[in-house]
C-alpha positions in Angstrom: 98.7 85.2 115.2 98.7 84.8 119.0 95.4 86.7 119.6 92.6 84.1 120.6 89.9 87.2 119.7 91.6 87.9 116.4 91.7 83.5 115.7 88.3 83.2 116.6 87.0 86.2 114.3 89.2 85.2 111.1 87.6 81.3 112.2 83.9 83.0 111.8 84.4 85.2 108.5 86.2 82.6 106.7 83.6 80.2 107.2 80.9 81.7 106.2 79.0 79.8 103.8 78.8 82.0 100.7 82.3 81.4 100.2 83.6 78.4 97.6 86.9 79.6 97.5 87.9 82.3 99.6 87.0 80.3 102.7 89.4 78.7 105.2 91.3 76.9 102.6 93.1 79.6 101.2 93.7 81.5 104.6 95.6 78.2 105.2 97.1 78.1 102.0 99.0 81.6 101.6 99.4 81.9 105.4 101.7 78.4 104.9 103.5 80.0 102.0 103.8 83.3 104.0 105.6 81.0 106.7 107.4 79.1 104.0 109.3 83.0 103.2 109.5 84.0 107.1 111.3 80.6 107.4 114.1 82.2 104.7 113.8 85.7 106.2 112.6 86.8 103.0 110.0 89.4 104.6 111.0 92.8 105.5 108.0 93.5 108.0 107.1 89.4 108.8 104.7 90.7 111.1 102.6 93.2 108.4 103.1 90.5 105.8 101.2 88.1 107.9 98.4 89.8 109.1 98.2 91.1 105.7 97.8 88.2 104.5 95.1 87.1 107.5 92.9 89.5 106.9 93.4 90.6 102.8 89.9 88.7 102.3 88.3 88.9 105.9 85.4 90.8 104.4 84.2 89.2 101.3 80.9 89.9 99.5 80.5 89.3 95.4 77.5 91.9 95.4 79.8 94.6 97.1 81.9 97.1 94.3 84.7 97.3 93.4 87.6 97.9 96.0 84.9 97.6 98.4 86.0 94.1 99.8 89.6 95.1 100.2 88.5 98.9 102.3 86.3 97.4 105.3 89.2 94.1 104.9 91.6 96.6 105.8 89.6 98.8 108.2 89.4 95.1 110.0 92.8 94.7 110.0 94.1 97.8 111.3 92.2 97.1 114.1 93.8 93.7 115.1 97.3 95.2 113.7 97.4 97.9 116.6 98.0 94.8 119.3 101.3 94.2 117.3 104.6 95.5 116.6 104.1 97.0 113.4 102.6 99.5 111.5 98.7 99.4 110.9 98.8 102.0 107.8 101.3 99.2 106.6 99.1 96.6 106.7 96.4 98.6 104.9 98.2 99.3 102.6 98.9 95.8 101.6 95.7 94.3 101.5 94.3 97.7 99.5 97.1 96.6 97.0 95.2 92.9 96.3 92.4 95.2 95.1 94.9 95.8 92.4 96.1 92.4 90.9 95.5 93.6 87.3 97.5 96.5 87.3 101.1 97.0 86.7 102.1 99.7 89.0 105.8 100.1 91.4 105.2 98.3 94.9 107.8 97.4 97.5 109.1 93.4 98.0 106.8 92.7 101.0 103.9 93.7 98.9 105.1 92.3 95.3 105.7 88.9 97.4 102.1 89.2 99.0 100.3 89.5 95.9 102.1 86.9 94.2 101.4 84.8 97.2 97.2 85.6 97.0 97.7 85.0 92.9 99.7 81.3 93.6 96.3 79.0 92.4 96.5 80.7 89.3 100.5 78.5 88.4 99.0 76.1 89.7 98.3 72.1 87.2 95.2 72.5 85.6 92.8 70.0 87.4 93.5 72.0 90.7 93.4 75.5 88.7 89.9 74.5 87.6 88.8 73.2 90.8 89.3 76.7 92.0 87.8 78.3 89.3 84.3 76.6 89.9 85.1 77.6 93.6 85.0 81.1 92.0 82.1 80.7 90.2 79.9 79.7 92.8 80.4 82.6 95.1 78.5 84.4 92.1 75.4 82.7 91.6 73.4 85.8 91.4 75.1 86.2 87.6 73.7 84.8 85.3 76.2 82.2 82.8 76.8 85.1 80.2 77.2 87.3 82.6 79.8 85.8 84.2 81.7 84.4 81.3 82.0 88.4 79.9 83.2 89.3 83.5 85.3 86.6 84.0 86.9 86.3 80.6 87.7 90.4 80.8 89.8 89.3 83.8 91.7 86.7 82.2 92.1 89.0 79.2 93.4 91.4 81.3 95.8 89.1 83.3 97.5 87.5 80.1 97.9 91.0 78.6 100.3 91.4 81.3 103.9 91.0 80.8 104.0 88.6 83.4 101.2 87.0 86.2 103.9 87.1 89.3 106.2 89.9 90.1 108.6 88.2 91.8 109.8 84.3 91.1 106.4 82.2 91.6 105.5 80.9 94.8 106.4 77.2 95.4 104.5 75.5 93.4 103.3 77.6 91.1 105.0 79.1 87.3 104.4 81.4 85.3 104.0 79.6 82.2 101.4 77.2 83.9 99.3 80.8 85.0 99.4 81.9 81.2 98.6 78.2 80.1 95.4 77.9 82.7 94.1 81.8 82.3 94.1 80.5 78.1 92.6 77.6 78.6 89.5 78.9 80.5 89.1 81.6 78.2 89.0 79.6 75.4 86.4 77.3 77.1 84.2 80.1 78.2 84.3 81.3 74.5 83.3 78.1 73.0 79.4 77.0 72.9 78.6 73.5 73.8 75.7 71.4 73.1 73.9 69.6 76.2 74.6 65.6 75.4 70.7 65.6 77.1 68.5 68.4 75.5 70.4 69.1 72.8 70.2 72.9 73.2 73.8 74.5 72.5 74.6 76.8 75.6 77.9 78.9 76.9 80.9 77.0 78.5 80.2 79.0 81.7 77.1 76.9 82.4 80.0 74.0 83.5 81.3 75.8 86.3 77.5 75.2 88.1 78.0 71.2 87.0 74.7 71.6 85.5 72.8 72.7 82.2 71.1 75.6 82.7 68.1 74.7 79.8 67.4 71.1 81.5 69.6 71.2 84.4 71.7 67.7 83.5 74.0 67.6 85.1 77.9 67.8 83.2 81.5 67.5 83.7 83.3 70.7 84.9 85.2 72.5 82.5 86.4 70.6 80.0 
């Protein structure tokens, strides 16, 4: 991006402080493996790709509704994507598709690379996978721990059911086996009550992702 206006707004959005895990860190992350595929000339539309990419999550608010996040991202975008040589309905299009990760439906390369790009923490070892997975979990702390663990573990449901995570060969770094190993693994932890070494109370896995017990608030490793 060479537009100091457009820097400085994706600077302010992705810092806001709600965020855990869609903050600047992962701009930064898929924007270096989106330059890690422009190096190999692997994009089509390099220019779409990226400021897909940009601004996929510059609007992000849990409370909002589904799909919600990903319209008034792309309404951003399209903006910004009109000082550029490229198509704006392109670039919505794109970051309406990340609204769409658990779905198996026809896209183009460009697109099938971009989600798989938004989708790389998932392949990722374990001990980073679950570092981003509390991320997660604290940009939700207006669910409750059951709550969450029904909503999240429908989503990992969902994602294993698939015949595969990525739709194209993983990003660097990432593999498909590891995805399926990690999504199992959490489920399986937030399916498996615990007792609290402290009070003694037995409690859902999902209290972990908050470090704390949620009866006597001793604090606990993070997922197990």
């Amino acid at each position: 991006l060479q537009d100091s206006d457009a820097l400085e707004l994706l600077t302010i959005l992705y810092a806001q402080p709600h965020r855990f895990y869609h903050d600047t860190s992962h701009l930064i992350a898929v924007m270096q493996l989106w330059k890690f595929y422009a190096q190999d000339n692997a994009w089509d539309d390099p220019i779409a790709a990226g400021l897909a990419l940009a601004y996929h999550d510059a609007i992000y608010e849990p409370l909002s509704g589904p799909g919600v996040n990903e319209l008034t991202s792309a309404a951003v975008a399209m903006v910004v994507a009109r000082r550029y040589p490229t198509e704006p309905e392109r670039v919505r299009d794109m970051i309406l598709a990340t609204a769409r990760h658990t779905e198996d439906f026809d896209t183009d390369d460009d697109t099938a690379r971009l989600l798989d790009i938004d989708l790389a923490g998932l392949g990722r070892p374990w001990m980073e996978y679950k570092l981003n997975a509390v991320a997660v979990r604290c940009e939700y702390p207006h669910l409750a721990s059951d709550e969450w663990a029904t909503g999240r573990t429908a989503f990992l449901t969902t994602m294993l059911d698939r015949k595969s995570v990525y739709r194209q060969e993983p990003p660097p770094g990432s593999s498909e086996e590891q995805a399926k190993a990690n999504m199992w693994r959490e489920r399986e932890n937030l399916q498996k009550p615990i007792l609290c070494e402290n009070c003694e109370t037995w409690s859902t896995q999902a209290y972990a992702y908050s470090e704390r017990c949620e009866i006597c608030d001793h604090q606990r490793d993070l997922l197990v």
